[in-house]
C-alpha positions as MATLAB code, in Angstrom:
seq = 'XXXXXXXXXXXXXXXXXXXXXXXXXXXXXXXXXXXXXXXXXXXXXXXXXXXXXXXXXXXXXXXXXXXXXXXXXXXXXXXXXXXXXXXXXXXXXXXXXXXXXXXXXXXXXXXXXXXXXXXXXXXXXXXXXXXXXXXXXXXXXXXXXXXXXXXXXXXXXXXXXXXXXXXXXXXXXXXXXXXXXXXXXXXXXXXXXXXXXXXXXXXXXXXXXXXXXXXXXXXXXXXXXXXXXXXXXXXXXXXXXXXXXXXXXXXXXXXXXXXXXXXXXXXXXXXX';
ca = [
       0.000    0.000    0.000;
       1.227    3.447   -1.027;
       1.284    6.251    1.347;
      -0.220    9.202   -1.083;
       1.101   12.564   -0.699;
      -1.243   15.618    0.017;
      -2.317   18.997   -0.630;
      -3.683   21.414    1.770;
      -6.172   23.646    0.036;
      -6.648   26.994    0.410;
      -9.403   26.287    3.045;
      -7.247   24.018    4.499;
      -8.871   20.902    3.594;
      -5.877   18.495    2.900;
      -6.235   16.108   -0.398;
      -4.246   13.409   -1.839;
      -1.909   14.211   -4.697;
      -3.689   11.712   -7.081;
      -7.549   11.082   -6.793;
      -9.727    8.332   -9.122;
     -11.925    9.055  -11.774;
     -15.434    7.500  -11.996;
     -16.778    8.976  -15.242;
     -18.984    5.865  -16.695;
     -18.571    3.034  -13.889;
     -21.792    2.302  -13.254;
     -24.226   -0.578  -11.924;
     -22.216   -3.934  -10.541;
     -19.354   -3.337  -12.326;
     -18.861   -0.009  -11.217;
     -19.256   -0.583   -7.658;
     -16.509   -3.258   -8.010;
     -13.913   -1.423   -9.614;
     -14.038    1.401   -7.676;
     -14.351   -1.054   -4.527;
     -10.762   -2.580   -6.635;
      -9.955    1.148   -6.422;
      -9.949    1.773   -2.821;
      -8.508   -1.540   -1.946;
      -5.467   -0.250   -4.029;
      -5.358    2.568   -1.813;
      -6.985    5.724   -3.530;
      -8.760    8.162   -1.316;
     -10.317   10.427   -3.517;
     -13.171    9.619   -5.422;
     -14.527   12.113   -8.241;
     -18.117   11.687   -9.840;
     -20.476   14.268  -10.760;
     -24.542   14.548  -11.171;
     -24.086   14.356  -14.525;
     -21.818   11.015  -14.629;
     -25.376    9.347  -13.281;
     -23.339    7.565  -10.743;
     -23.200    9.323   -7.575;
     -25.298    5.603   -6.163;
     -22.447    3.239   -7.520;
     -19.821    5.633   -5.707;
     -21.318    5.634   -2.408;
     -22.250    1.338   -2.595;
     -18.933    1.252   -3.278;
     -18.072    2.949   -0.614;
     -20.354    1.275    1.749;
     -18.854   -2.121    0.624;
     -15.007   -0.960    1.220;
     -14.891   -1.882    4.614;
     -13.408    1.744    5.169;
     -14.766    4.457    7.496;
     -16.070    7.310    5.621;
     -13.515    9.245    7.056;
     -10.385    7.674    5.472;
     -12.179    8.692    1.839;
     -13.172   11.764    0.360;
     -15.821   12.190   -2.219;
     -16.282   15.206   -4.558;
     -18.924   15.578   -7.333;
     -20.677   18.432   -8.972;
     -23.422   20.573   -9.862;
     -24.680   20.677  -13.578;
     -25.667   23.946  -15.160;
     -29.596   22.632  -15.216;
     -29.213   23.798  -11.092;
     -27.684   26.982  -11.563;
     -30.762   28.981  -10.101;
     -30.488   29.085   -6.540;
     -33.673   27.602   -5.681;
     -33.026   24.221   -7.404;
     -28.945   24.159   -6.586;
     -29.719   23.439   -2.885;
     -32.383   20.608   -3.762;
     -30.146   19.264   -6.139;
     -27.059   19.008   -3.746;
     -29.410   17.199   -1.090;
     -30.965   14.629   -4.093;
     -26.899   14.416   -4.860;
     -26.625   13.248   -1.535;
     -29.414   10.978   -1.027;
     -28.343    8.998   -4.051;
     -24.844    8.429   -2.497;
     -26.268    7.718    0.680;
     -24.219   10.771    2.409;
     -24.288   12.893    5.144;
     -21.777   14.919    3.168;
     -19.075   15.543    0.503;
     -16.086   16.590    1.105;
     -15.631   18.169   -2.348;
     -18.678   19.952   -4.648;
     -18.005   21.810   -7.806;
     -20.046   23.884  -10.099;
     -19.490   21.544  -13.433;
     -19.233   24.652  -15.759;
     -19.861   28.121  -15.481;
     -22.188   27.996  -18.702;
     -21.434   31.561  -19.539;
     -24.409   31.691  -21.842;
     -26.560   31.228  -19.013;
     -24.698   33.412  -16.932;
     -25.703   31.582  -13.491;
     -22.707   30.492  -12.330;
     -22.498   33.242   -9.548;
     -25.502   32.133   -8.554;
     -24.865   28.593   -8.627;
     -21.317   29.691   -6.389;
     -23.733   31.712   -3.443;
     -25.882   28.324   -3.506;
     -22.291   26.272   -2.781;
     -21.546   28.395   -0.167;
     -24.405   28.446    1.545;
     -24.630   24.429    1.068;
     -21.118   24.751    3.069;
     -22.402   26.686    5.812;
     -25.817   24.117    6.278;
     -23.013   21.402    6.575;
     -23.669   19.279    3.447;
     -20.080   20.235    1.944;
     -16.843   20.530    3.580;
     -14.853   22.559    0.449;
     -16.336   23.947   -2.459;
     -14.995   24.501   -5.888;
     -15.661   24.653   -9.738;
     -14.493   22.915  -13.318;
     -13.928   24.240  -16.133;
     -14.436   27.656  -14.815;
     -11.434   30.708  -16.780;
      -9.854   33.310  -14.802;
     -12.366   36.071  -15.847;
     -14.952   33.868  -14.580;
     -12.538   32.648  -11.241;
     -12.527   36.908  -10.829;
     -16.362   37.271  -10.852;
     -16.802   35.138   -8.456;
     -14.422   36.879   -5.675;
     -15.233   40.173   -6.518;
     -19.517   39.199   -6.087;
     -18.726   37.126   -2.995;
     -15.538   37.409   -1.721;
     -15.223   33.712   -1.433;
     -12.758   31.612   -3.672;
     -12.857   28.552   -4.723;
     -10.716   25.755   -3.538;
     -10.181   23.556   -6.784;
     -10.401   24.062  -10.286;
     -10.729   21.482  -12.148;
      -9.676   21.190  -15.867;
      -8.309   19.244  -19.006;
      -4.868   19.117  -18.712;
      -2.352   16.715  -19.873;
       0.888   17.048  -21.947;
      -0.415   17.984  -25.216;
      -2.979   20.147  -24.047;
      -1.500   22.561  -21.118;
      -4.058   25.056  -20.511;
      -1.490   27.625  -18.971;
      -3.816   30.714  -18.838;
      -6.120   28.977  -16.676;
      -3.565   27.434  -14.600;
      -2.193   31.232  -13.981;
      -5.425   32.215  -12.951;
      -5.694   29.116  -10.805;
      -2.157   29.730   -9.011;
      -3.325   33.732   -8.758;
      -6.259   32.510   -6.529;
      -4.267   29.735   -4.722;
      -6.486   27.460   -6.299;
      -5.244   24.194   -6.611;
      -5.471   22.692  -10.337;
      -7.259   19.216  -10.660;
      -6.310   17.760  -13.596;
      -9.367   15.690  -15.448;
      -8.255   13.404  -17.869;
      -4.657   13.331  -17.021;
      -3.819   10.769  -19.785;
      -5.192   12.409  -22.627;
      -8.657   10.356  -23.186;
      -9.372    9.315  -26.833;
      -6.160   10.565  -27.482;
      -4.964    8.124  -25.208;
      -3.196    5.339  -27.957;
      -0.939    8.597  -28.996;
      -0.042    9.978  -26.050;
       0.949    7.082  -24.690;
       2.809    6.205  -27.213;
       4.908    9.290  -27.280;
       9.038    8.372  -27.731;
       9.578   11.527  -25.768;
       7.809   10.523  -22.136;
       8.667    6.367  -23.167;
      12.421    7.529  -22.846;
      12.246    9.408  -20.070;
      10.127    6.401  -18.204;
      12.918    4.510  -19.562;
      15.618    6.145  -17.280;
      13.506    4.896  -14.429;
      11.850    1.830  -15.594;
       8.323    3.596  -15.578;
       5.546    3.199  -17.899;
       4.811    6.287  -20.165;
       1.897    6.680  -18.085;
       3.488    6.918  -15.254;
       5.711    9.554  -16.185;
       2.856   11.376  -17.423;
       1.185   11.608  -13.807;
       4.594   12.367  -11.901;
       5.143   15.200  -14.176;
       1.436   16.150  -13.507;
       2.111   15.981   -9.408;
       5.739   17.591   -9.986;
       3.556   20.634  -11.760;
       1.207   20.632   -8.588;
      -1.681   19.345  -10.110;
      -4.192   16.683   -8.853;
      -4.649   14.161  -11.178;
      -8.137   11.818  -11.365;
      -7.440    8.730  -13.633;
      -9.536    6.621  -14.018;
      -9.051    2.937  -14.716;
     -10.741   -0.614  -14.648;
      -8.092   -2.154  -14.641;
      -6.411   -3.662  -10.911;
      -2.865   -3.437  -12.365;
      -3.340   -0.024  -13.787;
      -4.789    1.693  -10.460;
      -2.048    0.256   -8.616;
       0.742    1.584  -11.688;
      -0.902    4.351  -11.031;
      -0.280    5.319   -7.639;
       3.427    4.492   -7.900;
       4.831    7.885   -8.537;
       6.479    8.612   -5.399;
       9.957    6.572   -5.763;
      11.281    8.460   -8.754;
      11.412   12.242   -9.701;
      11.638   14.078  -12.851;
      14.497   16.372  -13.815;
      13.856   19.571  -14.741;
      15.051   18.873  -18.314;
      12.254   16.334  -17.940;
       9.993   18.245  -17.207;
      11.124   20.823  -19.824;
      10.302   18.107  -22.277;
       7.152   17.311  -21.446;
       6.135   20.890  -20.458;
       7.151   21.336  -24.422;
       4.439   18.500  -25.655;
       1.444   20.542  -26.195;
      -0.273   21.115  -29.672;
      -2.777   22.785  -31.241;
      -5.149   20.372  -31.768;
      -4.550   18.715  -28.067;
      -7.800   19.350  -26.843;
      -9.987   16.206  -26.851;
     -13.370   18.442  -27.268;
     -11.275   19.803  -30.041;
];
């Protein structure tokens, strides 16, 4: 078992480093892998309203054998709850499904500028804080301009942001705004997603994993914890989850992480 590395949020919640993903595990299946998870000694589970499988995380959870204490859950709030009056609800339905008391992490999905109720959605999160049904509250997705709206209409700042970011796509304008705040960066999709079979392939990050016997994907989420990011993989496979939590006996040079810094193209987004 791995002893994971944390971060202590600008709240002063504390975190592990590396956190698992739970986009799309769902039903029987789901509630055994991310059981598998846990057992392999991850601590942070993210889901989301919108991933449908806020029930699977908290079975799961149930299941472990571990206190709900030792784990912390996020998940988020999708634009359909932006108005005030249906955020709240929404959190407590969130809730029920896991079969919570609370999360430890909630997040505004997307500011969904067109809408324009993100601030709204934000005073809802902060109130949900305050009533007890969230211990730290942050957002996804969200730009600096939108990160700046939010402290000058409440004064309260988020605690995560969480965003795409892995070496071909390095969204370094948000991650300014991000380290401006003292917001820490949570990096979803870490491994690059469909453009997984490339990225993982690159010769660049397969000889650097090379000069420590380390998969390219593990390279990939060192260099993300080296750049103080949170990464959230997610993966079904028992091996995997375990390759994926050992980061913590090697370290990058900073050539290395030149390199990879120096990976990102144009066309790197996986929305596109």
């Amino acid at each position: 078992m791995h002893t994971i590395p944390t971060y202590t949020l600008n709240d002063g919640l504390k975190v592990p480093v590396i956190g698992f993903g739970t986009d799309k595990l769902k039903g029987a299946k789901g509630v055994l892998t991310i059981k598998q998870a846990l057992h392999n000694g991850y601590r942070f589970l993210d889901t989301a309203y919108r991933y449908e499988n806020e029930a699977t995380v908290g079975k799961a959870l149930r299941e472990s054998g571990l206190n709900r204490s030792e784990v912390l859950i996020s998940s988020k709030l999708p634009e359909a709850y932006h108005q005030y009056d249906l955020a709240i609800p929404a959190i407590q339905e969130s809730l029920y499904r896991a079969g919570l008391d609370y999360y430890d992490l909630y997040l505004i999905h997307w500011p969904d500028p067109a809408q324009d109720k993100y601030v709204e959605a934000w005073q809802a999160l902060i109130d949900a804080q305050k009533f007890g049904l969230i211990r730290s509250i942050g957002v996804s997705n969200f730009h600096p301009d939108h990160l700046k709206r939010l402290n000058d209409e409440t004064g309260v700042i988020p605690s995560i942001n969480q965003i795409q970011t892995h070496p071909y796509f390095i969204q370094d304008k948000l991650i300014e705004g991000n380290n401006e705040y003292d917001i820490l960066t949570q990096s979803w999709s870490p491994l690059g997603n469909r453009m997984a079979d490339d990225l993982l392939e690159n010769e660049t990050i397969k000889a650097i994993g090379e000069n420590y016997g380390k998969s390219i994907g593990q390279v990939i989420l060192r260099w993300q914890v080296q750049s103080g990011f949170m990464p959230i993989p997610r993966s079904s496979s028992p091996v995997r989850q375990k390759d994926n939590l050992t980061l913590f006996d090697f370290e990058l040079t900073e050539q290395e992480m030149y390199s990879i810094d120096h990976l990102a193209k144009p066309d790197g987004d996986i929305y596109g």
